[in-house]
N, C-alpha and C positions, 0 to 999 in steps of 0.2 A: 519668538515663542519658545519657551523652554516644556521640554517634554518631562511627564512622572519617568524617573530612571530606574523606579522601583519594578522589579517584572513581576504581574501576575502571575497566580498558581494555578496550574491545570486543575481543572475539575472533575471531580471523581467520574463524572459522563465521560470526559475526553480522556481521563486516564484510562476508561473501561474501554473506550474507542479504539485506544493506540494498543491496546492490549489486543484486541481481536485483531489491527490489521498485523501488527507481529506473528500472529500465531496463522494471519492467512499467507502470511509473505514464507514461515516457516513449510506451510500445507506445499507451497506453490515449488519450492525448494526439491520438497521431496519426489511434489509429481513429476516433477521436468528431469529430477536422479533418475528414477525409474522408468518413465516413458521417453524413448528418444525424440519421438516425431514431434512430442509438447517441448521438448529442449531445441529441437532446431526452427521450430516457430516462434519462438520466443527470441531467438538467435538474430531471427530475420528483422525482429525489430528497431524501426528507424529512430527511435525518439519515446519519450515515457509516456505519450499521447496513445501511440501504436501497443504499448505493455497493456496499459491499462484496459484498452478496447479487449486485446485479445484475453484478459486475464477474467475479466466480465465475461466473457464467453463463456470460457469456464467455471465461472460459477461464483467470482472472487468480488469483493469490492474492495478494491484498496486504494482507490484514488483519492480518497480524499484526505486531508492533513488534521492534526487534530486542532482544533478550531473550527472546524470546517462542518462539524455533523449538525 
C-alpha cells in the first residue's frame, strides 16, 4: 500500500492550540524560576505522564499534541 507522502497543514484550530500550549509551557517555565518548591516537584518527576498530572494541578493543560484537541 503506498502512503499520500504529501503532509498535511496544521489548521488554524491546531495552530491556535500549539500557540497556547507554548505560551502555557512558557507560564510554567517562569512559575517553577520563581517558586522553588513548584521547581523541585516538577523535578521529582518520573516520566511526562507524572508532568502532565502534576501541571494540571496547577492549572495547566498541555498534554495534549496538536492533532489531538
Amino acid at each position: 500500500m503506498i502512503k499520500n507522502l504529501v503532509p498535511s497543514l496544521m489548521s488554524n484550530k491546531d495552530l491556535s492550540n500549539f500557540l497556547k500550549k507554548i505560551e502555557q509551557l512558557n507560564q510554567i517555565a517562569e512559575l517553577i524560576k520563581n517558586n522553588p518548591s513548584k521547581k523541585f516537584s516538577l523535578s521529582k518527576c518520573k516520566n511526562h505522564d507524572e508532568v502532565i498530572k502534576l501541571t494540571t494541578q496547577w492549572g495547566f493543560d498541555i498534554g495534549k499534541r496538536w492533532g489531538e484537541y
